[in-house]
PDB file of N, CA, C and O in Angstrom, chain B, residues numbered from 101:
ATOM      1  N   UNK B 101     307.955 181.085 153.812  1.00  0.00           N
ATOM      2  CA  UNK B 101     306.996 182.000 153.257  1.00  0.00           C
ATOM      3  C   UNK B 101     307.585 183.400 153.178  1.00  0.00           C
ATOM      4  O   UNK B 101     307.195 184.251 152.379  1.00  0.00           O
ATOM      5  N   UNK B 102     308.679 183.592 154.186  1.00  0.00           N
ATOM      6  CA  UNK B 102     308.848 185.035 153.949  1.00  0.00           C
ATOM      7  C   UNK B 102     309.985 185.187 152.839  1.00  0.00           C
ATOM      8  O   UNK B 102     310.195 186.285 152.324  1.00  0.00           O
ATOM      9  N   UNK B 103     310.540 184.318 152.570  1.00  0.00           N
ATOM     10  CA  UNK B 103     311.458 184.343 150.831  1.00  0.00           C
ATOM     11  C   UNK B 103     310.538 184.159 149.851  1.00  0.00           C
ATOM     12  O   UNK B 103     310.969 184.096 148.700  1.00  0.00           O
ATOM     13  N   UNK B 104     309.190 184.042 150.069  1.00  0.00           N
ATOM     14  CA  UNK B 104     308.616 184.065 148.831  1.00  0.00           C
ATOM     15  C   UNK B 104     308.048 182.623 148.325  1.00  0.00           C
ATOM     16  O   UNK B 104     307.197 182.516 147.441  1.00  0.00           O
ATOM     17  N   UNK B 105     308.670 181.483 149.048  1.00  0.00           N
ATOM     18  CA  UNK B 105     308.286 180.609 148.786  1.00  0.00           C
ATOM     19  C   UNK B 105     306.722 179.844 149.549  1.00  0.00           C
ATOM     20  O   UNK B 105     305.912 180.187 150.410  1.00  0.00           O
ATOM     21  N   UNK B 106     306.937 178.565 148.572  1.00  0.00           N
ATOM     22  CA  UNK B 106     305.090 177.597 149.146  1.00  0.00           C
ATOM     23  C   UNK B 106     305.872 176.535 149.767  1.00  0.00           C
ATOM     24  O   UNK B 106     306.287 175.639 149.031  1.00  0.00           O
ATOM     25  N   UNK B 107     306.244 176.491 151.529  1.00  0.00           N
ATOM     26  CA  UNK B 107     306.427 175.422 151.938  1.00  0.00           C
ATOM     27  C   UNK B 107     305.219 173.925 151.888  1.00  0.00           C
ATOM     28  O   UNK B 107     304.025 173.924 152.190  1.00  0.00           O
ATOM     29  N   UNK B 108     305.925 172.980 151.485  1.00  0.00           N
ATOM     30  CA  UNK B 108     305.330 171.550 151.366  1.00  0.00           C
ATOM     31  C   UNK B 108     306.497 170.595 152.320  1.00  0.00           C
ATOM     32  O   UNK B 108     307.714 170.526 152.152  1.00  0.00           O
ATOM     33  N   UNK B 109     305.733 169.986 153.245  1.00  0.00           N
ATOM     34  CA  UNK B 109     306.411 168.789 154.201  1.00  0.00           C
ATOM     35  C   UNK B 109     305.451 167.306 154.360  1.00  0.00           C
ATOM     36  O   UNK B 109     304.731 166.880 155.263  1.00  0.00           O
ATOM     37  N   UNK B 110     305.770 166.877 153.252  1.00  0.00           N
ATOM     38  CA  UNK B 110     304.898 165.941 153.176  1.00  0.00           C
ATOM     39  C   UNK B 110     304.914 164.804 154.596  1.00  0.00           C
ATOM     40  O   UNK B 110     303.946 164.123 154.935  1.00  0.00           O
ATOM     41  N   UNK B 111     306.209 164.823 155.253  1.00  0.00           N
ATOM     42  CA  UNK B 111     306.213 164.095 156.492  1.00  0.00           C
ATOM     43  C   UNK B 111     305.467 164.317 157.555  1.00  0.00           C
ATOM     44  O   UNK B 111     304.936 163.413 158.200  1.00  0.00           O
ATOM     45  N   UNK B 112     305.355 165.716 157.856  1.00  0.00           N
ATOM     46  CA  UNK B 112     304.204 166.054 158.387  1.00  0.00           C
ATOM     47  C   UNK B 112     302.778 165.901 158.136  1.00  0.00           C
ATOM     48  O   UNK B 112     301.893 165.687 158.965  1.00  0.00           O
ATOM     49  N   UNK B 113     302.654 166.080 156.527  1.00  0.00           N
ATOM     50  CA  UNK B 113     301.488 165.661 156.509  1.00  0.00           C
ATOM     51  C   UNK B 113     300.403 164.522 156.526  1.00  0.00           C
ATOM     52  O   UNK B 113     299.319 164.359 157.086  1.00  0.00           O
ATOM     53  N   UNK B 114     301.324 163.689 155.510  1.00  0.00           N
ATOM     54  CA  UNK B 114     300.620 162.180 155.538  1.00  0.00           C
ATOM     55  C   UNK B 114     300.511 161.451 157.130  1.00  0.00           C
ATOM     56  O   UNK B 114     299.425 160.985 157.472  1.00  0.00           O
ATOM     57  N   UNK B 115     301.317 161.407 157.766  1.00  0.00           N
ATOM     58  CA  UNK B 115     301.321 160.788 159.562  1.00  0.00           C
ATOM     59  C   UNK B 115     300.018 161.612 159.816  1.00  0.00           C
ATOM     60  O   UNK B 115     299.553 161.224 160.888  1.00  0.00           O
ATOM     61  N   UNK B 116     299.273 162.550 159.291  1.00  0.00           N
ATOM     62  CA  UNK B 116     297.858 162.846 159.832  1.00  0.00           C
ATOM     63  C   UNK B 116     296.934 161.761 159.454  1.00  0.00           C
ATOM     64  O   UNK B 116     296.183 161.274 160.299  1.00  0.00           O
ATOM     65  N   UNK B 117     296.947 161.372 158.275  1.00  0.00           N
ATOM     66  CA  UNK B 117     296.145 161.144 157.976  1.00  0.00           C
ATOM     67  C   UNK B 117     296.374 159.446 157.238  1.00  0.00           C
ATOM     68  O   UNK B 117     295.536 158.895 156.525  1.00  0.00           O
ATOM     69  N   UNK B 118     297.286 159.047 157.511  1.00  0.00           N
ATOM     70  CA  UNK B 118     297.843 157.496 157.100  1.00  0.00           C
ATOM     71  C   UNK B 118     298.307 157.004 158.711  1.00  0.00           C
ATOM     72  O   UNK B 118     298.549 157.723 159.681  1.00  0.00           O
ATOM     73  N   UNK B 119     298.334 155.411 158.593  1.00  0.00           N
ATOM     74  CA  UNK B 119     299.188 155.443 159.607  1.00  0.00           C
ATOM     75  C   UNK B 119     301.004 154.742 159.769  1.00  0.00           C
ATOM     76  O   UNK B 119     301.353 153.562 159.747  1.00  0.00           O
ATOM     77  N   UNK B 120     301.770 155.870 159.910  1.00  0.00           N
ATOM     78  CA  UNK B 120     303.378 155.617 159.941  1.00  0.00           C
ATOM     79  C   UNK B 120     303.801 154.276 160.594  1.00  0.00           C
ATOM     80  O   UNK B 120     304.961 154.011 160.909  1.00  0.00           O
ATOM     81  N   UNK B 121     303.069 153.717 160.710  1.00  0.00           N
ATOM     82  CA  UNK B 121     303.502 152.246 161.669  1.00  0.00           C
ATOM     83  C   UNK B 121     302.996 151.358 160.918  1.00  0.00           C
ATOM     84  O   UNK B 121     303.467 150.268 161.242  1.00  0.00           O
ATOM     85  N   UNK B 122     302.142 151.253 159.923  1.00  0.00           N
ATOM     86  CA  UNK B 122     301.984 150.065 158.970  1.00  0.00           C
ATOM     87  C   UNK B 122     302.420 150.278 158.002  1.00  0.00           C
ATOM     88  O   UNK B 122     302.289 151.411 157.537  1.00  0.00           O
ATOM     89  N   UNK B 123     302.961 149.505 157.454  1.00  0.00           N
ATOM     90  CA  UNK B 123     304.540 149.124 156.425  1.00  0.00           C
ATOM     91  C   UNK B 123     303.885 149.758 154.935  1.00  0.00           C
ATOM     92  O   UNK B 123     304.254 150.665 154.188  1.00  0.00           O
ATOM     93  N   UNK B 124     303.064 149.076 154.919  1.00  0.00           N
ATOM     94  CA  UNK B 124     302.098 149.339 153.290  1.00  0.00           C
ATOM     95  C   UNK B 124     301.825 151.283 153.547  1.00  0.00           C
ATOM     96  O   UNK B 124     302.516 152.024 152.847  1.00  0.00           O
ATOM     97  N   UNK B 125     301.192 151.683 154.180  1.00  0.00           N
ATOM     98  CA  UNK B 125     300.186 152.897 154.511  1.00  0.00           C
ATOM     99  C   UNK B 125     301.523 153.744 154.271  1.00  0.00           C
ATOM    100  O   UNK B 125     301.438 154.740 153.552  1.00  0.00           O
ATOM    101  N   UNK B 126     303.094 153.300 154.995  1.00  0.00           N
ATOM    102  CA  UNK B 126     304.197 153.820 155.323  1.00  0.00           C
ATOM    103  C   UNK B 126     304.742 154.305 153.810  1.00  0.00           C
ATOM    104  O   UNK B 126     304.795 155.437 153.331  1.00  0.00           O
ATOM    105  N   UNK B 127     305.200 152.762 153.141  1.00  0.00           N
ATOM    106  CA  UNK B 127     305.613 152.487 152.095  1.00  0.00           C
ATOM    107  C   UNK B 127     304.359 154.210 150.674  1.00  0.00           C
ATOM    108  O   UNK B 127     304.626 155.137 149.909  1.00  0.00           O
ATOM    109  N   UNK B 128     303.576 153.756 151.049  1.00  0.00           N
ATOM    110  CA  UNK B 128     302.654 154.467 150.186  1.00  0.00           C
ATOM    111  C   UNK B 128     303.057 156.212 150.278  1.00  0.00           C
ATOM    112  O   UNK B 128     303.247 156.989 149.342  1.00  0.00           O
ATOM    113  N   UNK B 129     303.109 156.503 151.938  1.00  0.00           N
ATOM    114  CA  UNK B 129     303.006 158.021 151.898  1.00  0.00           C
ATOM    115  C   UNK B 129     304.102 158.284 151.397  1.00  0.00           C
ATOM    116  O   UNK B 129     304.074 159.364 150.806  1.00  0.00           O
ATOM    117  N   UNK B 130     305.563 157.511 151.352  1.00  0.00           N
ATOM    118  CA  UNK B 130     306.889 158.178 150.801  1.00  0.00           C
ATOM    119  C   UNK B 130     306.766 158.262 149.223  1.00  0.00           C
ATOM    120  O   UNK B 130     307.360 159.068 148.507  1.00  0.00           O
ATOM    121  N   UNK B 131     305.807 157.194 148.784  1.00  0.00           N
ATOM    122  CA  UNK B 131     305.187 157.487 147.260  1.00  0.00           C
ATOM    123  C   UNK B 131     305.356 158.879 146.771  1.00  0.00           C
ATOM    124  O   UNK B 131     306.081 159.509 146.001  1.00  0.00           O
ATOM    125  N   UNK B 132     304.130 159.112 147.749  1.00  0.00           N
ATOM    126  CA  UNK B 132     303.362 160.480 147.562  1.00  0.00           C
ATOM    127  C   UNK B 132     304.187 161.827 147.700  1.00  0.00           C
ATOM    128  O   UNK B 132     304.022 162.870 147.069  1.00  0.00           O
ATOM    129  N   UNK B 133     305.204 161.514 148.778  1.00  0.00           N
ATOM    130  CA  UNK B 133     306.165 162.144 148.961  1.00  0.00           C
ATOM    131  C   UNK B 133     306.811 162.816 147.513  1.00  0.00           C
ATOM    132  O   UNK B 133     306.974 163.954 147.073  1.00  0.00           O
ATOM    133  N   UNK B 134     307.031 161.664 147.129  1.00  0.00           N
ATOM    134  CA  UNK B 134     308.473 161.293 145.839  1.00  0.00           C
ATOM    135  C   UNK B 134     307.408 162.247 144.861  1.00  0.00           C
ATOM    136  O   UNK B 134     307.626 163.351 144.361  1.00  0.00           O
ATOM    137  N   UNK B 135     306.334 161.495 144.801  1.00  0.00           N
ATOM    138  CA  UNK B 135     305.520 162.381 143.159  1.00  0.00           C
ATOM    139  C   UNK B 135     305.198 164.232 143.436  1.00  0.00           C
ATOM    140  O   UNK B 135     305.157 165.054 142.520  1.00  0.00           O
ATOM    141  N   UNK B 136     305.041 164.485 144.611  1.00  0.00           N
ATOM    142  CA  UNK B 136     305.687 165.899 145.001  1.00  0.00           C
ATOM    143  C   UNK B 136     306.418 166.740 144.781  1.00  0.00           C
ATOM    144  O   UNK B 136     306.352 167.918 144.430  1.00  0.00           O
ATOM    145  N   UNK B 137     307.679 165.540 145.185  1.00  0.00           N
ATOM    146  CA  UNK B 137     309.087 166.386 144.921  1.00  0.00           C
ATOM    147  C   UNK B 137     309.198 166.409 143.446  1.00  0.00           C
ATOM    148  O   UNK B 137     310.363 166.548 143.076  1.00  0.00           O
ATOM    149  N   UNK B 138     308.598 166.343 142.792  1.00  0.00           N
ATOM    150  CA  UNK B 138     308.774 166.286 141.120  1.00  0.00           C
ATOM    151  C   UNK B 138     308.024 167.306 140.956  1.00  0.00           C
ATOM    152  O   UNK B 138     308.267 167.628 139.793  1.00  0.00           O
ATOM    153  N   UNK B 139     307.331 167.966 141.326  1.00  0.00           N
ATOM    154  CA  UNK B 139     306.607 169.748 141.235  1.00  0.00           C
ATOM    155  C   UNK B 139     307.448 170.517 141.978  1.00  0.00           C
ATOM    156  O   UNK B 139     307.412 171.720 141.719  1.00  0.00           O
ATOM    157  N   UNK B 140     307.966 170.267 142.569  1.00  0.00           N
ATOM    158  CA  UNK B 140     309.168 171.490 143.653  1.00  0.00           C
ATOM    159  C   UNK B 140     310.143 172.133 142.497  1.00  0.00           C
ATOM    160  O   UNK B 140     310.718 171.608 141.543  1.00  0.00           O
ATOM    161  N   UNK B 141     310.108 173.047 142.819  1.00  0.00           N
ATOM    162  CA  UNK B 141     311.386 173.868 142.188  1.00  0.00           C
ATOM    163  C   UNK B 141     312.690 173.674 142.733  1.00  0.00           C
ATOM    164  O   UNK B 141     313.687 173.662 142.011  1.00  0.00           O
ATOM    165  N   UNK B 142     312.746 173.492 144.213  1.00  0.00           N
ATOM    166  CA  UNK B 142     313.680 173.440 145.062  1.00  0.00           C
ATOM    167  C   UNK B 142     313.805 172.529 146.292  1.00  0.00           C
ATOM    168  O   UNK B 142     312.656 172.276 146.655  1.00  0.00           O
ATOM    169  N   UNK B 143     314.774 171.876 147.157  1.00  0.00           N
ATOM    170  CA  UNK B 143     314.322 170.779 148.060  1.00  0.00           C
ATOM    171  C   UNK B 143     315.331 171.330 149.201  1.00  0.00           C
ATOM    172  O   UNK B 143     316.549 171.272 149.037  1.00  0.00           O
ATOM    173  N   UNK B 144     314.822 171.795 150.209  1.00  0.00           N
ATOM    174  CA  UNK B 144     315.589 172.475 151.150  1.00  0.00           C
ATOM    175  C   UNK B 144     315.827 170.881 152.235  1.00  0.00           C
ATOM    176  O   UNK B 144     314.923 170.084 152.485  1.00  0.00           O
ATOM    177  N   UNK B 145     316.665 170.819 152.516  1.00  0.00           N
ATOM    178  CA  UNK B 145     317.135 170.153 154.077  1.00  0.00           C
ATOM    179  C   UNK B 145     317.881 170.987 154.914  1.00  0.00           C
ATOM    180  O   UNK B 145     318.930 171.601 154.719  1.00  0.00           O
ATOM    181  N   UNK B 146     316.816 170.852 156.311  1.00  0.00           N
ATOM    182  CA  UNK B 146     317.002 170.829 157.700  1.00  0.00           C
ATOM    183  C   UNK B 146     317.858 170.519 158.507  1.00  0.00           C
ATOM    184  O   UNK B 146     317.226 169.719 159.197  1.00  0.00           O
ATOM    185  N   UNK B 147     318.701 170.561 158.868  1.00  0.00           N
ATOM    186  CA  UNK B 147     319.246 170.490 160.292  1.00  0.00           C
ATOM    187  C   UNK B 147     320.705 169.502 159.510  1.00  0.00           C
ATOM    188  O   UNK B 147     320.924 169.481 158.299  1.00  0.00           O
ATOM    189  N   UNK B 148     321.551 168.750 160.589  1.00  0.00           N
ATOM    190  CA  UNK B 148     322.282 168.012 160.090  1.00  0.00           C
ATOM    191  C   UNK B 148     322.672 166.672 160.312  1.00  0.00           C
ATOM    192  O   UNK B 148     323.748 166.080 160.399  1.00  0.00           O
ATOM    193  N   UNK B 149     321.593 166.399 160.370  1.00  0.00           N
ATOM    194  CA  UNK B 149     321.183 164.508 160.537  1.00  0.00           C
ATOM    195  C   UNK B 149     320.124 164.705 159.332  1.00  0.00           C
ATOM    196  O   UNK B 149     319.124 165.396 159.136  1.00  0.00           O
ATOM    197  N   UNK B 150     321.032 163.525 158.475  1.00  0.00           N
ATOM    198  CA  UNK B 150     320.215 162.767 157.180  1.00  0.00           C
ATOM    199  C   UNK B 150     319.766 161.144 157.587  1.00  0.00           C
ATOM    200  O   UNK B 150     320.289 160.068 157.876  1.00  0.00           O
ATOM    201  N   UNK B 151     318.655 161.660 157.427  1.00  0.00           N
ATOM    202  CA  UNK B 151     317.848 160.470 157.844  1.00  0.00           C
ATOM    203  C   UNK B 151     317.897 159.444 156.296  1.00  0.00           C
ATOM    204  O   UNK B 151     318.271 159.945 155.236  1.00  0.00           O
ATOM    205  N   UNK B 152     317.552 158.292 156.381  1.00  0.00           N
ATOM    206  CA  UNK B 152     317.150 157.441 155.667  1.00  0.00           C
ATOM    207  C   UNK B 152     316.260 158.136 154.120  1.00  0.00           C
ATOM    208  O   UNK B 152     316.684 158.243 152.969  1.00  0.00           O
ATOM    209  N   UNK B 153     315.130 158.449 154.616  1.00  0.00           N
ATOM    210  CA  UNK B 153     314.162 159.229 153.970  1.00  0.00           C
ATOM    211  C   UNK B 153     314.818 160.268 153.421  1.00  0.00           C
ATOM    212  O   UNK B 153     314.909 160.463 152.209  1.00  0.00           O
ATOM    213  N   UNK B 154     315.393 161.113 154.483  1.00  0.00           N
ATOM    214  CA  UNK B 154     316.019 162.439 153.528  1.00  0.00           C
ATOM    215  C   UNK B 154     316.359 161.712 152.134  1.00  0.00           C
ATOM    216  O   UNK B 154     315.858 161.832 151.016  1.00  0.00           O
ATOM    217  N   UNK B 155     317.464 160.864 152.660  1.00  0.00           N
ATOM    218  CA  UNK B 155     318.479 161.129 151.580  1.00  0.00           C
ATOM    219  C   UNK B 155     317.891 160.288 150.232  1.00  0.00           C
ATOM    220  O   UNK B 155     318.258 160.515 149.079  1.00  0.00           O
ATOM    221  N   UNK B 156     317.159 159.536 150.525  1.00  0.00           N
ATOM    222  CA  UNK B 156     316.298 159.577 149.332  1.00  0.00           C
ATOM    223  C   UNK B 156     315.699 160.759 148.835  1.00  0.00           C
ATOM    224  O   UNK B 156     315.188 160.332 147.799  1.00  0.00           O
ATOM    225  N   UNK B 157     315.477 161.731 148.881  1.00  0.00           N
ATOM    226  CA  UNK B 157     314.806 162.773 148.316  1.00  0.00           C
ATOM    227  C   UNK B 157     315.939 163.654 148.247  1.00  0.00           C
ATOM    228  O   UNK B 157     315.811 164.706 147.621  1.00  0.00           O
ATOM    229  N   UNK B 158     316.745 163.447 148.658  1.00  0.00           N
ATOM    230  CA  UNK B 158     318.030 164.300 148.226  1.00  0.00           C
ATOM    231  C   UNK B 158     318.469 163.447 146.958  1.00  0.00           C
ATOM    232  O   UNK B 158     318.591 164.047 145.890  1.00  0.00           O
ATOM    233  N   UNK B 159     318.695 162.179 147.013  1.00  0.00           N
ATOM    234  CA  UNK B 159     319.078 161.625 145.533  1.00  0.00           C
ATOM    235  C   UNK B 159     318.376 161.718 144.582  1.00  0.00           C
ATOM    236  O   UNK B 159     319.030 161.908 143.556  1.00  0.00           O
ATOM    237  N   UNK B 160     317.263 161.669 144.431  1.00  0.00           N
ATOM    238  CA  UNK B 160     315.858 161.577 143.573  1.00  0.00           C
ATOM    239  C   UNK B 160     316.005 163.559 143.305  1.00  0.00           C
ATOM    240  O   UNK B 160     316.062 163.878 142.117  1.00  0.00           O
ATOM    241  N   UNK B 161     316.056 164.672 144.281  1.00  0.00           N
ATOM    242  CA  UNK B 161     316.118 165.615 143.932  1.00  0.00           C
ATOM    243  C   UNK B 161     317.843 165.839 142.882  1.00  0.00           C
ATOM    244  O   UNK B 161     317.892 166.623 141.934  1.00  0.00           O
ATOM    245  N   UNK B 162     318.811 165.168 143.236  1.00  0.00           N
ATOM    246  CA  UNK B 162     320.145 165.653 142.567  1.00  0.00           C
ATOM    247  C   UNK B 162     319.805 164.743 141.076  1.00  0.00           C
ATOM    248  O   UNK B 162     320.263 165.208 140.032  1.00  0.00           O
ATOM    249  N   UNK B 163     319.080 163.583 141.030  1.00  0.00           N
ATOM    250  CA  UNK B 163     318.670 162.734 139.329  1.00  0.00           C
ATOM    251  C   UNK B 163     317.688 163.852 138.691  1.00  0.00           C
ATOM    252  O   UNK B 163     317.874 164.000 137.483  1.00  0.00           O
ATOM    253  N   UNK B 164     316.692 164.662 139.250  1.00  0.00           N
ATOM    254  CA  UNK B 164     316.298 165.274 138.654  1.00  0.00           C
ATOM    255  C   UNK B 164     316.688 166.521 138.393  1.00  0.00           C
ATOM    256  O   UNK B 164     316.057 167.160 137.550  1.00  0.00           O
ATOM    257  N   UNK B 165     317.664 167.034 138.982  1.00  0.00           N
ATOM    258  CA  UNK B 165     318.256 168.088 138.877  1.00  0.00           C
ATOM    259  C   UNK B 165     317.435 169.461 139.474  1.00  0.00           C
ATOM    260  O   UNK B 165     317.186 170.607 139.099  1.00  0.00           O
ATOM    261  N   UNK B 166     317.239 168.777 140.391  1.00  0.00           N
ATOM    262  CA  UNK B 166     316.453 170.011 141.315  1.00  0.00           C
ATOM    263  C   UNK B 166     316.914 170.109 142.496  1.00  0.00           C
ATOM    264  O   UNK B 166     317.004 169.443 143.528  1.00  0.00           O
ATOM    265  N   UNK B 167     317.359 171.753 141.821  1.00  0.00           N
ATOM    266  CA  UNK B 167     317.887 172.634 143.453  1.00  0.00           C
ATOM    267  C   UNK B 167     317.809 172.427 144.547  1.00  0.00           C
ATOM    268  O   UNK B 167     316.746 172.617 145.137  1.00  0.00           O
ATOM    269  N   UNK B 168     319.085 171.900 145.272  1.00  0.00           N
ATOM    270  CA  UNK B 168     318.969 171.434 146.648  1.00  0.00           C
ATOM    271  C   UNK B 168     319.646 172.937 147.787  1.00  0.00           C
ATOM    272  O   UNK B 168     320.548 173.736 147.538  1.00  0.00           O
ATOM    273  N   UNK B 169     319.007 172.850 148.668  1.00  0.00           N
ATOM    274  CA  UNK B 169     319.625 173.744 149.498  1.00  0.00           C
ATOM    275  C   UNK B 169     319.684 173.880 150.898  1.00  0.00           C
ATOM    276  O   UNK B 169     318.586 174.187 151.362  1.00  0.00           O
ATOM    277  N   UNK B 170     320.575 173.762 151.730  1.00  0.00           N
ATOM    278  CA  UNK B 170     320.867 173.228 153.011  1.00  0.00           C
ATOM    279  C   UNK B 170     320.645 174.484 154.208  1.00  0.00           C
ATOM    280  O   UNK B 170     321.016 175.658 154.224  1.00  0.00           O
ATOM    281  N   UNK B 171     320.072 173.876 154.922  1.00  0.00           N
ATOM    282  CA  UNK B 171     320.022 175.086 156.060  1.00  0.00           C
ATOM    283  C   UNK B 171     320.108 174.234 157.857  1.00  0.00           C
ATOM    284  O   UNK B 171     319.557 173.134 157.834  1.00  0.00           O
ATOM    285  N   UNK B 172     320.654 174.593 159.163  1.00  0.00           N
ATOM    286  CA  UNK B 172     321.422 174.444 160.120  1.00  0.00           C
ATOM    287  C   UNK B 172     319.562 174.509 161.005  1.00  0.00           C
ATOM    288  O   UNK B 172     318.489 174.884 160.533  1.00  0.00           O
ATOM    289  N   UNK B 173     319.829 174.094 162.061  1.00  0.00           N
ATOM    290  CA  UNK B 173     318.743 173.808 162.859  1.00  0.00           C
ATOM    291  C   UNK B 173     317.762 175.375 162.985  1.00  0.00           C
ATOM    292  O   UNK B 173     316.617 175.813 163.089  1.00  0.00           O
ATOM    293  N   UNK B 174     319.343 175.797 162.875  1.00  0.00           N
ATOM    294  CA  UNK B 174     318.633 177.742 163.389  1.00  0.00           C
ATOM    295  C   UNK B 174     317.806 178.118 161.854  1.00  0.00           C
ATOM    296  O   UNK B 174     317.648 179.338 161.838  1.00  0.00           O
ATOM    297  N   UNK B 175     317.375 177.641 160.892  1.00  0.00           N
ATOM    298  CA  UNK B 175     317.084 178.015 159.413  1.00  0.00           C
ATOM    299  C   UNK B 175     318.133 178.790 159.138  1.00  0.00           C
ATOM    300  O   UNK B 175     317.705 179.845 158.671  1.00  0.00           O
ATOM    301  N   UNK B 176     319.279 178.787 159.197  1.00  0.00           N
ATOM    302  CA  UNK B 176     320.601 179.632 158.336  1.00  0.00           C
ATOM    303  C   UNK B 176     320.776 178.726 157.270  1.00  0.00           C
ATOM    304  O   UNK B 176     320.715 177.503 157.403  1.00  0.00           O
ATOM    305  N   UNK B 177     321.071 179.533 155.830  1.00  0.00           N
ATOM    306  CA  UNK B 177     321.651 178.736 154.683  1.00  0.00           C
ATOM    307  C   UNK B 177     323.048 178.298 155.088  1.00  0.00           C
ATOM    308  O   UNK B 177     323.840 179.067 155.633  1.00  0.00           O
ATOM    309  N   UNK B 178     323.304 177.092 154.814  1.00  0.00           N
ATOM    310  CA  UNK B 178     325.168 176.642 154.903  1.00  0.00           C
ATOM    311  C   UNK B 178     324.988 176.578 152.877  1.00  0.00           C
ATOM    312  O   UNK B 178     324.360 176.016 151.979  1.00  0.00           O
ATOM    313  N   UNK B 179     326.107 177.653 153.145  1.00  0.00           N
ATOM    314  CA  UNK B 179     326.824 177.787 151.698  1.00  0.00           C
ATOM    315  C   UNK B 179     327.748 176.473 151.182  1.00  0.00           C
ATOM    316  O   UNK B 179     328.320 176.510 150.092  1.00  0.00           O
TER     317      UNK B 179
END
């Protein structure tokens, strides 16, 4: 927020309100995830363990050609 941007973490959000342990409910929220990341301007990753999930949304963000940008546990950009 303080660069100006609208953080969205859909991982956080859906585990409120779905539940992450049934396969279908599971399968569904990364859906929701995916149709998201198609309104983002930009797709920042966290820290430096790529999870499964990430890197789906890192591939799906580099096919659509949307700005990826990496930052270290501390939120520092790695250039």
């Amino acid at each position: 927020m303080e660069q100006g941007a609208i953080p969205f973490a859909p991982h956080l959000l859906y585990p409120q309100v779905m539940d992450d342990c049934d396969p279908d409910q599971r399968k569904l929220g990364l859906f929701f995830g995916m149709v998201w990341l198609r309104k983002c301007d930009e797709l920042w990753v966290f820290g430096s363990y790529i999870s499964a999930g990430m890197q789906v949304e890192i591939d799906k963000a580099s096919k659509h050609r949307i700005p990826i940008r990496y930052f270290t546990e501390k939120c520092e950009e790695v250039q």
